[in-house]
Structures are given as structure tokens and as C-alpha cells.
TILOGU-399321 format. One line per 8 residues: number of its first residue (from 1); their letters; for each residue x, y, z of N, C-alpha, C. Coordinates in Angstrom, 2 decimals. Example, Ala and Ser with C-alpha at 12.3 -4.5 7.8 and 13.67 -1.06 7.14 Angstrom:
2
1 = AS = 13.19 -5.69 7.80 12.30 -4.50 7.80 13.20 -3.30 7.80 | 12.85 -2.25 7.08 13.67 -1.06 7.14 12.90 0.03 7.87
REM end
This chain:
248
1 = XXXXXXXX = 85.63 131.16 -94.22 86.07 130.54 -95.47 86.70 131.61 -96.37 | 87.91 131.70 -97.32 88.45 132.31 -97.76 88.65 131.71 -99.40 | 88.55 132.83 -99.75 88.11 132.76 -101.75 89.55 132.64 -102.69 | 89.92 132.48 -103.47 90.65 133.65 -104.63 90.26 134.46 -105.02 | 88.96 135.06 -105.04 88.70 136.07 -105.37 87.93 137.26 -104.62 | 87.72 138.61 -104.78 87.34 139.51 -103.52 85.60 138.76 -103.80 | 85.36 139.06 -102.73 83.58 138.85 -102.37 83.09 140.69 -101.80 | 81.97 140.59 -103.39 81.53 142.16 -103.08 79.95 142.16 -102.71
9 = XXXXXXXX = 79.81 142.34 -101.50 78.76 142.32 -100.80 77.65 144.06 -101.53 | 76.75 143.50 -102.06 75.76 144.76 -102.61 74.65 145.19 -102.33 | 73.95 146.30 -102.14 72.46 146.26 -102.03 72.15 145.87 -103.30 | 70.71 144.88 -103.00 70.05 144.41 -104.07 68.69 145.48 -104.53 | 68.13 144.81 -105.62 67.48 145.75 -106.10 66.10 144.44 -106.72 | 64.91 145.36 -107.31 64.35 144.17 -107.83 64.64 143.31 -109.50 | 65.26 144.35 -109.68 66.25 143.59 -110.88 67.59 143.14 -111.17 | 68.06 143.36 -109.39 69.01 142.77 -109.30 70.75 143.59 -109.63
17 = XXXXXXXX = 70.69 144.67 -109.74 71.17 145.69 -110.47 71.88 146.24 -109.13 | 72.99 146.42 -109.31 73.83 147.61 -108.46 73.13 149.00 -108.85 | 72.76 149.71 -107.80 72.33 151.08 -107.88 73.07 152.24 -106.88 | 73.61 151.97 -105.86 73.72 152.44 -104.32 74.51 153.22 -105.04 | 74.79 154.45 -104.83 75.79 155.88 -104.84 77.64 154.96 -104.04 | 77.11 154.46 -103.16 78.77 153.72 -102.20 79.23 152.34 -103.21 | 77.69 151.74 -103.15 78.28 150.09 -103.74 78.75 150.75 -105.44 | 78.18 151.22 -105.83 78.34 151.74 -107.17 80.79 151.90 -107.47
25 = XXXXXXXX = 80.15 152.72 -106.60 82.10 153.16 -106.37 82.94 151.86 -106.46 | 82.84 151.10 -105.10 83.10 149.73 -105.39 83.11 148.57 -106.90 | 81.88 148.73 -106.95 81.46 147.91 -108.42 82.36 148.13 -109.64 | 82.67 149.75 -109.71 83.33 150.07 -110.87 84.65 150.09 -110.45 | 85.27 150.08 -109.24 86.39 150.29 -109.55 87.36 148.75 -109.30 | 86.29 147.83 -108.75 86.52 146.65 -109.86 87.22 146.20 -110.78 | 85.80 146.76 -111.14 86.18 146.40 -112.78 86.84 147.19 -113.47 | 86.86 148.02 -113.08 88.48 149.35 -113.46 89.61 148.67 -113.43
33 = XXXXXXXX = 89.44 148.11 -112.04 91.06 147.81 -111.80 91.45 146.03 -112.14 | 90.28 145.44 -112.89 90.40 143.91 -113.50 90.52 142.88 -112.00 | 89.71 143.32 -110.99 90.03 142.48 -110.09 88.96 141.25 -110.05 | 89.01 139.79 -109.97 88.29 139.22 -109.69 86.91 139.17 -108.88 | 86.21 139.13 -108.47 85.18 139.34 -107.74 83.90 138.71 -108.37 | 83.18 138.06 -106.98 81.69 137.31 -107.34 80.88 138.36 -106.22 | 79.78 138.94 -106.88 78.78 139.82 -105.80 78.05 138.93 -105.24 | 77.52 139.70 -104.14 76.48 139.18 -103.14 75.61 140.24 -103.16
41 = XXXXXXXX = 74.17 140.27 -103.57 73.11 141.00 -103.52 72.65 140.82 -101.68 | 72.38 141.82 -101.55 71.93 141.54 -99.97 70.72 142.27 -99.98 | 69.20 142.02 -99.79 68.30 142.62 -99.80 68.80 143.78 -97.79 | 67.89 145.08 -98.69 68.35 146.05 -97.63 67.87 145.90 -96.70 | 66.95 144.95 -96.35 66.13 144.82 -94.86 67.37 144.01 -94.10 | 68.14 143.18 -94.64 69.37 142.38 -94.55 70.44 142.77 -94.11 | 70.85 143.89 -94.64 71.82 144.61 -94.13 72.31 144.70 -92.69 | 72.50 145.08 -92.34 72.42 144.42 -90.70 73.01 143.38 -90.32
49 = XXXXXXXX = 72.09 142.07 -90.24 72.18 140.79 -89.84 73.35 140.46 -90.65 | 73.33 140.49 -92.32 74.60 140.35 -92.62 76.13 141.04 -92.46 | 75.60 142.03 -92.30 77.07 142.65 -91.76 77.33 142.07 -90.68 | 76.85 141.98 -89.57 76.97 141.38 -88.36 77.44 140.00 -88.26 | 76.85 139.04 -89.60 77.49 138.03 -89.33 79.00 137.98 -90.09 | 78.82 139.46 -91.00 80.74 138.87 -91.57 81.54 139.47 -90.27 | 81.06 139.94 -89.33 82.40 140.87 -88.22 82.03 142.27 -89.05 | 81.64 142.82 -90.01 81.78 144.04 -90.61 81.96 145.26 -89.21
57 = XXXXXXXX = 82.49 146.14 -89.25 82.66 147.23 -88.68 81.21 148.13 -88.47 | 80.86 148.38 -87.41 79.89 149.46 -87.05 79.92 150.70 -87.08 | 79.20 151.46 -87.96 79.15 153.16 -87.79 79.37 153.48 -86.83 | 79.36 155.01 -86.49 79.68 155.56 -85.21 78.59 155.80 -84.24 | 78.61 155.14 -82.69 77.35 155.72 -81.87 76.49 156.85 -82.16 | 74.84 156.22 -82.20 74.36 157.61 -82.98 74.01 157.69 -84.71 | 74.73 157.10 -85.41 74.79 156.78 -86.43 73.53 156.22 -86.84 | 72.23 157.40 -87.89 71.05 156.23 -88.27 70.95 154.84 -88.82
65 = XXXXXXXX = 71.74 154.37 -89.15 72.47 152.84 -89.36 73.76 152.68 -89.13 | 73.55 151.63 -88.59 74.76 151.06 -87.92 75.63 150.30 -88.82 | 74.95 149.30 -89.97 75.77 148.96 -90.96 74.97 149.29 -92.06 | 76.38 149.34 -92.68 75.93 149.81 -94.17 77.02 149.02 -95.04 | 76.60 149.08 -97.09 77.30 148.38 -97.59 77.89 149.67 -98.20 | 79.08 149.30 -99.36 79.94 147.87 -99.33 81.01 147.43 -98.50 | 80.46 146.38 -98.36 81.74 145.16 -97.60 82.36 144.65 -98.87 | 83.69 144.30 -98.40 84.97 143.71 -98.98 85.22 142.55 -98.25
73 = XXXXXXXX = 85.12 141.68 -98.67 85.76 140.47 -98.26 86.85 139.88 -98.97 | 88.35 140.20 -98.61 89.18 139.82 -99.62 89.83 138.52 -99.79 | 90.46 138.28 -100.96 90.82 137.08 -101.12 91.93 136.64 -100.32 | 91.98 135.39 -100.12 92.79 134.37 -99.20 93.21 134.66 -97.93 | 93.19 136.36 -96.89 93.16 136.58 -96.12 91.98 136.48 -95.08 | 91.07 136.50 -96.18 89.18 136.87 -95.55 89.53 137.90 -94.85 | 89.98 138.73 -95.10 90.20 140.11 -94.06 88.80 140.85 -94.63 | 87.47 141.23 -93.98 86.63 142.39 -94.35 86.50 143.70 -94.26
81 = XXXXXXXX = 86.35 144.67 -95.21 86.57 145.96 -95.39 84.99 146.28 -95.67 | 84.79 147.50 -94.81 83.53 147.88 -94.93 83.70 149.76 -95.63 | 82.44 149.95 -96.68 82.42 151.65 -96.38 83.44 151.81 -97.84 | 83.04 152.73 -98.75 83.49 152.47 -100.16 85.05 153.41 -100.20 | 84.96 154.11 -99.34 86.30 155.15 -99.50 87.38 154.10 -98.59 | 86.99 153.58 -97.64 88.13 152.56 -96.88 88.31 151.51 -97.53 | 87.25 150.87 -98.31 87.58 149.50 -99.33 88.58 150.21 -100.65 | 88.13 151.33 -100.85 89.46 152.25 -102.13 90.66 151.99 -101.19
89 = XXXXXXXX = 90.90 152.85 -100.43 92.30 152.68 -99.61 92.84 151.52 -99.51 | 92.17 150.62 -98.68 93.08 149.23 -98.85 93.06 148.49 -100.05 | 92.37 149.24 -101.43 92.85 148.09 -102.57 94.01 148.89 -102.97 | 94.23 150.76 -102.89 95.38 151.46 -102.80 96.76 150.52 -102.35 | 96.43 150.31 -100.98 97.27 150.12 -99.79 98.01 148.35 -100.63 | 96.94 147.79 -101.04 97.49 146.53 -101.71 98.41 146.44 -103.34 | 97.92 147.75 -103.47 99.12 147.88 -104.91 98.39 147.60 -105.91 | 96.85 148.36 -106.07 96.33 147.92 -106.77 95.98 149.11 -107.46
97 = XXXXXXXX = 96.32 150.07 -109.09 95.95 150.70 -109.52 97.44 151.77 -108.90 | 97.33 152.76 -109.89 98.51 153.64 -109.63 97.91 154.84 -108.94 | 99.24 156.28 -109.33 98.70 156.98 -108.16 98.00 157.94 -109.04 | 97.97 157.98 -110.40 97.14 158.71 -111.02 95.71 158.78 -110.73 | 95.48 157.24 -110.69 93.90 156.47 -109.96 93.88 157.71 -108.85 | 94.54 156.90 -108.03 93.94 157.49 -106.68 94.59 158.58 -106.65 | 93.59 159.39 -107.06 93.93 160.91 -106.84 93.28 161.38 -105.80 | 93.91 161.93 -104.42 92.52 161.48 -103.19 92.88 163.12 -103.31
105 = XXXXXXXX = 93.78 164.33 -103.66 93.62 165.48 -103.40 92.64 165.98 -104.34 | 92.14 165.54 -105.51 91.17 165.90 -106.55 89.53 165.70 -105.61 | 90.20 164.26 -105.48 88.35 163.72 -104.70 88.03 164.77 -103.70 | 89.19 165.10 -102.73 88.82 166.10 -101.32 88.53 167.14 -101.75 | 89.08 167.95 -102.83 89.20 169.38 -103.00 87.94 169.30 -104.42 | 87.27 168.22 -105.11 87.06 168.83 -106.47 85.22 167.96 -105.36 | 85.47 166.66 -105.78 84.83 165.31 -105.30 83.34 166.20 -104.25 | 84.13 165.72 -102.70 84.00 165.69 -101.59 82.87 167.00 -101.46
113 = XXXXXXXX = 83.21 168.61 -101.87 82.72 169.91 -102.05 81.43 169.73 -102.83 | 81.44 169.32 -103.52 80.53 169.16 -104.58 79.48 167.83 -103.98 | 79.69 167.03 -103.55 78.54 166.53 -102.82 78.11 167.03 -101.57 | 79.03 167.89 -100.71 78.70 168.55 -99.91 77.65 169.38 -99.83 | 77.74 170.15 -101.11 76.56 171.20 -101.70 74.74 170.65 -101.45 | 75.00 169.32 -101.33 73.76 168.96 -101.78 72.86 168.92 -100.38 | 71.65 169.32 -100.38 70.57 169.59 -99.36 69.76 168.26 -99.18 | 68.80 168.30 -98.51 68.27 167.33 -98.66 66.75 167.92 -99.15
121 = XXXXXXXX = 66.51 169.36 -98.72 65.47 170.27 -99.38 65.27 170.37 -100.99 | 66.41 171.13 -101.43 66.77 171.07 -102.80 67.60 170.15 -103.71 | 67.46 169.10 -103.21 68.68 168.42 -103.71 67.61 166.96 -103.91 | 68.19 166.15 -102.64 67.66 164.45 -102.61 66.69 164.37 -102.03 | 65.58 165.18 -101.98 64.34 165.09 -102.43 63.61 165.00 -103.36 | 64.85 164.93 -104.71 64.32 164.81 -106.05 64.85 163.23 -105.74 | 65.11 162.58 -105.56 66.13 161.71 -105.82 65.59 160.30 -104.63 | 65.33 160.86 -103.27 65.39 159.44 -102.52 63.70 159.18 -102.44
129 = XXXXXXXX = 62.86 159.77 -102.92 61.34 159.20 -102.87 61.60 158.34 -104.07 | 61.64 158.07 -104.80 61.58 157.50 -106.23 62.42 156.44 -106.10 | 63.59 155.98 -104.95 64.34 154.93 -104.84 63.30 153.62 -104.57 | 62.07 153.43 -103.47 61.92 152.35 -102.65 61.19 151.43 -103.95 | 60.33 152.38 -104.80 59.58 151.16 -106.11 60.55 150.39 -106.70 | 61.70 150.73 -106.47 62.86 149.51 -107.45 63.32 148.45 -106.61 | 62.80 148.80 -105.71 63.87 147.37 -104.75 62.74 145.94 -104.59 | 62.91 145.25 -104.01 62.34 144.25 -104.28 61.80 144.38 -102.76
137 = XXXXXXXX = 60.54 143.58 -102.71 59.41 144.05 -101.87 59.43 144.48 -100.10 | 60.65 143.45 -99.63 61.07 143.92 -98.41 61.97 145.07 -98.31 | 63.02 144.91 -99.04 63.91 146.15 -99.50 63.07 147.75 -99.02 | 61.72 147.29 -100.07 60.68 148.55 -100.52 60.60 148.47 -98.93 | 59.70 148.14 -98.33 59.11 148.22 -96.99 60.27 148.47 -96.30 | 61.51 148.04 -95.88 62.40 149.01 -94.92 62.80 150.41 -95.87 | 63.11 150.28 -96.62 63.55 152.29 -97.14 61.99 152.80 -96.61 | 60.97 152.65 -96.89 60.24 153.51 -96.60 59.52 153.62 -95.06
145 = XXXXXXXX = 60.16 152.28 -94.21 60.16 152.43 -92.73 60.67 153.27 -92.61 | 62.33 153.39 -92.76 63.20 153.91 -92.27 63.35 155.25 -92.83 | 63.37 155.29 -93.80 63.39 157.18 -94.52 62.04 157.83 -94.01 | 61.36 157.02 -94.14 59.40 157.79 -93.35 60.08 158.64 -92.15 | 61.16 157.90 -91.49 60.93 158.08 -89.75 61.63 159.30 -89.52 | 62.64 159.33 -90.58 63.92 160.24 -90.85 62.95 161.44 -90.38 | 62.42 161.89 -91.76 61.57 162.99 -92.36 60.78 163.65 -91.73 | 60.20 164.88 -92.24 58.97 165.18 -91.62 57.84 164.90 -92.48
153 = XXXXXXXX = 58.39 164.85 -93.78 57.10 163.94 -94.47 57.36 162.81 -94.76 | 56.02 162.13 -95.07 56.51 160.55 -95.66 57.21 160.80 -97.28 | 58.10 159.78 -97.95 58.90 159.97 -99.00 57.22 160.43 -100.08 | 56.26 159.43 -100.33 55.36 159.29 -100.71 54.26 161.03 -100.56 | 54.90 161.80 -99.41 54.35 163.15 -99.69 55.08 164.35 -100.66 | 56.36 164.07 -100.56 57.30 164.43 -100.93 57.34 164.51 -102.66 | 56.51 162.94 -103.33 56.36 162.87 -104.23 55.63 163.39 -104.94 | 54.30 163.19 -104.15 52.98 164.14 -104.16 53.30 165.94 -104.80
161 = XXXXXXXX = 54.25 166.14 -103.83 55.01 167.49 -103.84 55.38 168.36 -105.25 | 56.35 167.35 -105.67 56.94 167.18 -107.08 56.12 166.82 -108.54 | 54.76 166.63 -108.54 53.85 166.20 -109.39 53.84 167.10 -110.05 | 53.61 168.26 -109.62 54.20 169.38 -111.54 55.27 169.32 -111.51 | 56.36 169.09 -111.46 57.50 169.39 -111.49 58.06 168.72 -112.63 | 59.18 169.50 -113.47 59.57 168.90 -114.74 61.15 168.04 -113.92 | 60.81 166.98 -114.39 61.53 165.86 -113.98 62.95 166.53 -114.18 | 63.28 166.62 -115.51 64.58 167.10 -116.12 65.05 168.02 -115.25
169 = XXXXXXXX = 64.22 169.16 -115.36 64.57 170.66 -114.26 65.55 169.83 -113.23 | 64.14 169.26 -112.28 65.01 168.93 -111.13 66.27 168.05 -111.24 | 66.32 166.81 -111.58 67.84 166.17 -112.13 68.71 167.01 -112.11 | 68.42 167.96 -113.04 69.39 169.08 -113.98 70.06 169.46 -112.20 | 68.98 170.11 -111.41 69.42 170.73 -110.28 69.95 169.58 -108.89 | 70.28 168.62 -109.25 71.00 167.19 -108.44 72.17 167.50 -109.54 | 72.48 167.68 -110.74 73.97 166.97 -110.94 74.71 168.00 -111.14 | 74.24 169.08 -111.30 74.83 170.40 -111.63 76.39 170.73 -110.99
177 = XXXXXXXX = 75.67 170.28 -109.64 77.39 170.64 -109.10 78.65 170.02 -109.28 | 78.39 168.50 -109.56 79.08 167.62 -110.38 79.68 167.93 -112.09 | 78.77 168.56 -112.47 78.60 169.27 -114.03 79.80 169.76 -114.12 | 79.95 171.19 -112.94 80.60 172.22 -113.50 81.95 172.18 -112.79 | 82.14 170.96 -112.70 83.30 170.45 -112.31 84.42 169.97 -113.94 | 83.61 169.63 -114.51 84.17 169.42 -115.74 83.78 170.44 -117.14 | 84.66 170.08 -117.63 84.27 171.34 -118.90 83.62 170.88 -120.34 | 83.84 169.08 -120.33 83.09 168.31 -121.56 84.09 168.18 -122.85
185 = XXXXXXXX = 85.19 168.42 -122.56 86.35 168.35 -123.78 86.85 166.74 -123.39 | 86.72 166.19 -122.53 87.46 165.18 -122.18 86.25 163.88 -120.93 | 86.39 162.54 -121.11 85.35 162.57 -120.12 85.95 162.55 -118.57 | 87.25 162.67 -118.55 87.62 162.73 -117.06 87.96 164.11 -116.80 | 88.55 163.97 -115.16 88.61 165.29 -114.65 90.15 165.58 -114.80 | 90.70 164.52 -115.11 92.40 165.20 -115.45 92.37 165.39 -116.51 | 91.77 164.96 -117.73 91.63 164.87 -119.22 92.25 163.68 -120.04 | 92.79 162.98 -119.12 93.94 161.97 -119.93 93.45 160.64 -119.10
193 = XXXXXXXX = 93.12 159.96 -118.03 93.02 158.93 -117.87 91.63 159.19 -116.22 | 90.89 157.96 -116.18 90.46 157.87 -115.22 90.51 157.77 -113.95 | 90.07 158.49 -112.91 90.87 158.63 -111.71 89.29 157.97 -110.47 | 89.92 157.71 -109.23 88.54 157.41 -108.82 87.38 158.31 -107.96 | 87.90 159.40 -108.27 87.15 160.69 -108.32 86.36 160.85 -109.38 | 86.67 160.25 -111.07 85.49 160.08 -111.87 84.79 158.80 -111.06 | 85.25 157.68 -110.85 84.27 157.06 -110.76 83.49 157.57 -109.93 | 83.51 158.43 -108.50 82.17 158.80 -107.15 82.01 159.80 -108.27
201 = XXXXXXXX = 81.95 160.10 -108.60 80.92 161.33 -109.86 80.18 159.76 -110.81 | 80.31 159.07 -111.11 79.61 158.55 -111.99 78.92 157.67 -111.32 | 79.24 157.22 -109.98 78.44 156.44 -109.10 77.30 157.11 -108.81 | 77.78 158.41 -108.52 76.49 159.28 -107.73 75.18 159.45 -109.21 | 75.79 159.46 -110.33 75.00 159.72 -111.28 74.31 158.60 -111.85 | 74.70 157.11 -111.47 74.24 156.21 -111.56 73.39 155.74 -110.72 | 73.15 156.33 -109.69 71.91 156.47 -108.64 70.83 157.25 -108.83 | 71.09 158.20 -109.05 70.35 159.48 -109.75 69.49 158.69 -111.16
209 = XXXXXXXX = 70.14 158.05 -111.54 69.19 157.29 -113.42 68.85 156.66 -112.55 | 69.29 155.41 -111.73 68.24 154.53 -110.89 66.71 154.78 -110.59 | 66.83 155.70 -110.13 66.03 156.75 -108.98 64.87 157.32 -110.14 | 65.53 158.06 -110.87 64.45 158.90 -111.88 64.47 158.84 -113.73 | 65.32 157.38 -113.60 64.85 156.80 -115.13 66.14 157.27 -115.98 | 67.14 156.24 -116.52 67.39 156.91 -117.99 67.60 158.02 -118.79 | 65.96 158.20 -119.51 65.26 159.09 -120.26 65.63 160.48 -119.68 | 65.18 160.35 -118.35 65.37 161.80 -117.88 67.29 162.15 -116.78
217 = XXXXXXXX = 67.84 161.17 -116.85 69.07 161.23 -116.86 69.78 161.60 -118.26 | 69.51 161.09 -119.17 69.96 161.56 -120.09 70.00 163.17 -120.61 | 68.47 163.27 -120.48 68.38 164.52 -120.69 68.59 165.85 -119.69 | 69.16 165.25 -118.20 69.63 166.15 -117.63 70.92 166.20 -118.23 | 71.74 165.56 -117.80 73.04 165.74 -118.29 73.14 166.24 -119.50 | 72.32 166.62 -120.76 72.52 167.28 -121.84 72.63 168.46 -121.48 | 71.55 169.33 -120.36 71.20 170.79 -120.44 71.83 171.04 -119.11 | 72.77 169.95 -118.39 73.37 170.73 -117.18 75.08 171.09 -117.56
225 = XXXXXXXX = 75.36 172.24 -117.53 76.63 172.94 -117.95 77.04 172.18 -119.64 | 76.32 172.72 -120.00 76.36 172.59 -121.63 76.79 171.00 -121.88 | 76.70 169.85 -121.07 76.58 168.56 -121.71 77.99 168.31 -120.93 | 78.38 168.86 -120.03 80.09 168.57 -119.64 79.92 167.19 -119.19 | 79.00 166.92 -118.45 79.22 165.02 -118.03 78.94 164.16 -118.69 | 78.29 164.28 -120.01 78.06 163.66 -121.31 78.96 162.57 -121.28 | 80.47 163.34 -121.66 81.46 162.02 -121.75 81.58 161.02 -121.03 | 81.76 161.80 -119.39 81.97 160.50 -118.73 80.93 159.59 -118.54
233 = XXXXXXXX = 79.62 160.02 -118.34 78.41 158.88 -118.65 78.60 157.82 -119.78 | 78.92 158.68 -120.96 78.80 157.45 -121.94 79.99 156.56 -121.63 | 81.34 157.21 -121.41 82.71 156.15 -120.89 82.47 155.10 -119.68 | 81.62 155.84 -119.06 81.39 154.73 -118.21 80.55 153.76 -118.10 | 79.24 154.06 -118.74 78.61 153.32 -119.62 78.94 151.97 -120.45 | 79.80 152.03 -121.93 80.88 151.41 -122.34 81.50 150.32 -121.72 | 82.46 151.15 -120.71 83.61 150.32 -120.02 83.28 150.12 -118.93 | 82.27 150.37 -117.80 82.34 149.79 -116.66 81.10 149.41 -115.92
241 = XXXXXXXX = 79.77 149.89 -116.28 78.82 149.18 -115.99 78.25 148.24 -117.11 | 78.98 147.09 -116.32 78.98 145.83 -117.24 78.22 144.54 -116.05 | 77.58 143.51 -117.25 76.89 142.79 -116.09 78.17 142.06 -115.33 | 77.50 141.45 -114.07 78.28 141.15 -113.25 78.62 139.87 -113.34 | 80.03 139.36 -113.29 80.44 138.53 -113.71 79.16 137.12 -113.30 | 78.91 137.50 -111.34 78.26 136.19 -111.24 77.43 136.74 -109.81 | 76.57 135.97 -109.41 76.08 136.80 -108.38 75.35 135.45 -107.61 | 75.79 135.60 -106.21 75.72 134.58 -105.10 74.56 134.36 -104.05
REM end
């Protein structure tokens, strides 16, 4: 069946909330780019079965999941696009947003490096124990099947781990590399308009508040490289995490 409008397939949450670092990208650039769209929350135990039943595309052999979101289901073709950097390209490829947007030599060279940096020792171990309490109860029970199995500890030891640990500190040491990418005079990375290289910087940071609250998002981003991502949090804030038009 085919829509007028795109169908944005999401991980769900228990409040129902886009959180995912990928769906996030998607979500905003959306609504960046004024495109129609009704979401689909898909609880993450789901994932799978539903990809499978839109045709979605399979990771690569080997791959610890085989599907993952976001899916694109576009309008009046029903053509589906899976995977947040290939759903950018073909809304590119459709003439959607200019080339300032898609600045893909910023994302590779500024973007791409800067999430690279990140460990899973020092890095999203602050970050992926603290994900499974937000999802809604099956959700909870596969992340912590499936990340348990990953690991050598359970997420839940990991946490244990971190119990002195000043919340902020660590944050501070997840966005940092993102930080000093910008200098805080402007909230984007060209200085003059939004590109979708801010948005995977503000996606990733909108996972990160998911994960470890607000309060202490906030106050990382104050004390990481003198407040440089300040702006774009609050711009994006503002203008693009907005509720969702409608949800299916």
C-alpha cells in the first residue's frame, strides 16, 4: 500500500519518544526539510519481523543484527529505504534540501572522525547501560539479551562500575569530541545555516540526554570545550525536536 506521505519507521521507547542516535538523524531531518511523514514506533524486540515484513534490506553476513532502523517508506512509490545515511542520500537524490544541507565532505572529514574516536571502554559504556530502563518492557528485555551477550560484563555490571562516578565527568568525556569540533560563536558547523552533519552531532547528543538525563546533558555540554555545543542543542531543541506529527 502506498501513502502521500513518507512512513518513518522508529525504535520505540516507553514514552514513546524518538531516542536512537540513526532514527534521531532521520526524525530531524524531516522536519528540517518540511517533509510529510506519519511515524511508526516499532518496539525493539520487533525489529526484525518488521523489517522483514516491509522487504527492508539486510546488514552484512556476520553483522550482530541483521535489521536495524530507520526504514523509509516513501510516498506513492512505496519504494523502502533502510539505514539513516542511505535514507539522507535518496531524499538528496530526490531533490530534497540543497547542497549546503548535504555537506557529505564536512560529515566524512569533520562528522564520521569524531565518532570514530569513540571506544566502547571509555566512551559507550557511559552511555549504553542506562539505555534498556527507558524502553518499554520487551524493548528492556531484548537490549539487555542482546548487549549482555555482546559484552564481557552484563550492562547492569558495568553500571555497578560507574556508581562513584560523576555523571557530568563522564558525559563531558562522550561529547567532547563532538565539542571541539565547533567553537560556540555560531550553532552550526559552517556558521551560517544547518547542514546534516549538525544534525548526526545533535542526534548523537540526543541519545546521550536519553540515556543519562537532561540535567546532566545539560551540564555536560556547559563544561565540554567551553559550552561550544550549547548553541546547537538549544537550535535544535527549538526547531526540530518537535512532537510528532502522528504516530501509527
Amino acid at each position: 500500500m502506498t501513502t502521500d506521505v513518507f512512513t518513518f519507521y522508529d525504535i520505540d521507547s516507553a514514552d514513546h519518544t524518538s531516542w536512537s542516535p540513526a532514527t534521531l538523524r532521520t526524525y530531524y531531518t524531516l522536519v528540517h526539510l518540511s517533509l510529510p511523514y506519519v511515524r511508526r514506533p516499532v518496539c525493539m524486540a520487533d525489529v526484525a519481523s518488521v523489517s522483514a515484513s516491509l522487504g527492508a534490506p539486510q546488514r552484512p553476513e556476520g553483522a550482530r543484527l541483521r535489521y536495524t532502523l530507520p526504514t523509509l517508506v516513501l510516498p506513492k512509490s512505496g519504494e523502502v529505504v533502510n539505514d539513516s545515511v542511505d535514507i539522507a542520500k535518496r531524499l538528496q537524490a530526490l531533490g530534497h534540501g540543497d547542497d549546503a544541507f548535504w555537506d557529505w565532505k564536512r560529515h566524512d572529514d569533520a562528522f564520521v572522525p569524531a565518532l570514530s574516536s569513540l571506544t566502547f571502554d571509555d566512551h559507550y559504556v557511559n552511555i549504553l547501560p542506562y539505555v534498556p530502563e527507558l524502553l518499554d518492557d520487551r524493548g528492556r528485555q531484548y537490549f539487555y539479551d542482546t548487549r549482555n551477550a555482546w559484552f564481557p560484563k552484563t550492562l547492569q555490571a558495568y553500571r555497578d562500575d560507574q556508581s562513584a562516578n560523576d555523571p557530568v565527568a563522564d558525559v563531558v568525556r562522550v561529547v567532547e569530541p563532538f565539542a571541539s569540533l565547533y567553537d560556540g560563536s555560531a550553532p552550526f558547523l559552517n556558521g551560517t545555516s544547518l547542514s546534516y552533519t549538525d544534525i548526526c552531532v545533535a542526534a548523537f547528543l540526543g541519545w546521550v540526554a536519553f540515556a543519562r538525563g537532561r540535567q546532566t546533558m545539560d551540564a555536560a555540554l556547559k563544561a565540554a570545550h567551553g559550552g561550544s555545543l550549547e548553541p546547537l542543542w538549544k537550535w535544535v531543541g527549538d526547531n526540530l525536536a518537535l512532537p510528532h506529527a502522528a504516530d501509527k
